[in-house]
Wavefront OBJ file of the C-alpha trace (Angstrom):
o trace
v 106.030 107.629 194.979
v 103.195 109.356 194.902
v 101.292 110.817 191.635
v 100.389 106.952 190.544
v 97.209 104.773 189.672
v 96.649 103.044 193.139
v 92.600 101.953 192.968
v 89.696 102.135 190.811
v 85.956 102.725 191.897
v 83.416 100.986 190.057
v 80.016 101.917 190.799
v 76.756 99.864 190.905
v 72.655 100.169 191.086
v 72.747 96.545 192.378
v 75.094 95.507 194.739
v 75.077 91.626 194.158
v 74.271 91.928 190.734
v 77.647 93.456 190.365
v 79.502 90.971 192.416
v 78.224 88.027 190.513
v 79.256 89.476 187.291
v 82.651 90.372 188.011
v 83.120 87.405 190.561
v 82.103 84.924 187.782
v 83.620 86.812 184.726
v 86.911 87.534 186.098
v 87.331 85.880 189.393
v 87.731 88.556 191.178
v 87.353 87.913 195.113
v 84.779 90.828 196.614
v 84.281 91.472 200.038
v 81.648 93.890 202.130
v 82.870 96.737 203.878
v 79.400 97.313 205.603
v 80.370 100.072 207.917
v 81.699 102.180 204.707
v 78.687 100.853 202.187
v 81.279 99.952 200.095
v 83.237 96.315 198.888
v 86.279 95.725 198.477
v 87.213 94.902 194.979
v 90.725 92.156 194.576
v 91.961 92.006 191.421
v 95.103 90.150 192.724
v 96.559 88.264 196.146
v 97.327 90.742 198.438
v 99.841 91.242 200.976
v 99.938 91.661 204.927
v 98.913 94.972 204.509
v 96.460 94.463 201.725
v 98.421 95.970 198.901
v 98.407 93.985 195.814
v 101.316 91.459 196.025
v 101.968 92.041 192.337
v 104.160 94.511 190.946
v 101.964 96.927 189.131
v 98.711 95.614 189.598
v 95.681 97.740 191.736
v 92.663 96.490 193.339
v 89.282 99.224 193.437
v 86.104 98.783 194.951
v 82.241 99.196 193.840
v 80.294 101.610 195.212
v 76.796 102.538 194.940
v 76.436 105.069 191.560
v 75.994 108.383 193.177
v 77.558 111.818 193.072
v 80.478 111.753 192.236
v 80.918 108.490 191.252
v 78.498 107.688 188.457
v 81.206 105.785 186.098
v 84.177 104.112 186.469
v 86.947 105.810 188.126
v 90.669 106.052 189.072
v 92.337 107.184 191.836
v 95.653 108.641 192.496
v 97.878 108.907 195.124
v 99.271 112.284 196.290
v 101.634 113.309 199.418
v 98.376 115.856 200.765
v 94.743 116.324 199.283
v 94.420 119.746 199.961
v 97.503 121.016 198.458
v 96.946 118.434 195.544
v 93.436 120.136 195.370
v 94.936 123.993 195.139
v 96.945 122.530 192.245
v 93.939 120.944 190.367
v 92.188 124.342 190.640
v 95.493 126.334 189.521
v 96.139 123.933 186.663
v 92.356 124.225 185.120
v 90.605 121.387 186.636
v 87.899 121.664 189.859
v 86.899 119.888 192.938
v 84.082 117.700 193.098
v 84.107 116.207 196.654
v 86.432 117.702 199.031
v 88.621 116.187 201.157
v 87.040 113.259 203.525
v 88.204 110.849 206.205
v 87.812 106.787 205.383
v 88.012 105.078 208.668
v 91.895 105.537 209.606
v 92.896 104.379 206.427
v 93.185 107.695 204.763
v 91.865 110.925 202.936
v 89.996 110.927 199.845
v 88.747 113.618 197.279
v 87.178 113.564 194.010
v 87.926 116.044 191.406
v 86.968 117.283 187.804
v 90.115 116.833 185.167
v 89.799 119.551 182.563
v 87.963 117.495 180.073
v 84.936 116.491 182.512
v 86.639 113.379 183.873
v 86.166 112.611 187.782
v 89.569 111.257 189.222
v 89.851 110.577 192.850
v 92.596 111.399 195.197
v 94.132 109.123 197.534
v 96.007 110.534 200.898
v 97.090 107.876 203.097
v 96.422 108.144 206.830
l 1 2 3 4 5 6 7 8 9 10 11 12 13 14 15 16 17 18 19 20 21 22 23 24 25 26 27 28 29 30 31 32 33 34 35 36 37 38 39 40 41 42 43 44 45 46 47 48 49 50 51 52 53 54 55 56 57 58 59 60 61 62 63 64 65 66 67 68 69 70 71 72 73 74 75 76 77 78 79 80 81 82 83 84 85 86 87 88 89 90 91 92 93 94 95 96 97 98 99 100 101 102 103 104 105 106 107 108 109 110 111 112 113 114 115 116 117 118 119 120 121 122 123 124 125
């Protein structure tokens, strides 16, 4: 199903300052995705595949606070970013980031809701 919540992005001016807070205030288990300048944020056990082994529960990431991500975000999954992206611009909203490779995990895109929020799009590989 596509159209749901799948990750959040927090973002960060210090790295390990970051880590230690939400490590030690909510045990979450963070771990460095150098080549991406990005960590991987686990909310939850995760499966083989590293999907959240709970029903209903996501797992994000911090990233440094840049363009577009300069607060806390949430990212939804659609079938194709570029067709999701016509719609957003149809429907009122506007893109932010367009659409980008991650590795061979997937496509992602960052857009502008029609009240000013930034939502990211999630196209899996």
């Amino acid at each position: 199903m596509t159209g749901k919540v799948v990750h959040f992005e927090l973002p960060a001016d210090d790295a390990e300052r970051a880590r230690a807070f939400y490590t030690d205030t909510f045990g979450w288990q963070l771990d460095e995705m150098p080549a991406l300048d990005y960590i991987w944020v686990r909310t939850v056990a995760t499966d083989d595949r590293g999907m959240p082994a709970e029903p209903g529960a996501i797992n994000g990431g911090l990233t440094p606070r840049q363009d577009p991500v300069t607060g806390p975000v949430v990212v939804i999954e659609v079938e194709d970013i570029t067709t999701a992206l016509a719609k957003v611009v149809a429907c009122g909203g506007r893109v932010v980031q367009e659409r980008q490779a991650v590795s061979t995990m997937g496509f992602t895109a960052y857009i502008a809701d029609t009240e000013g929020n930034t939502v990211g799009l999630w196209q899996n590989a």
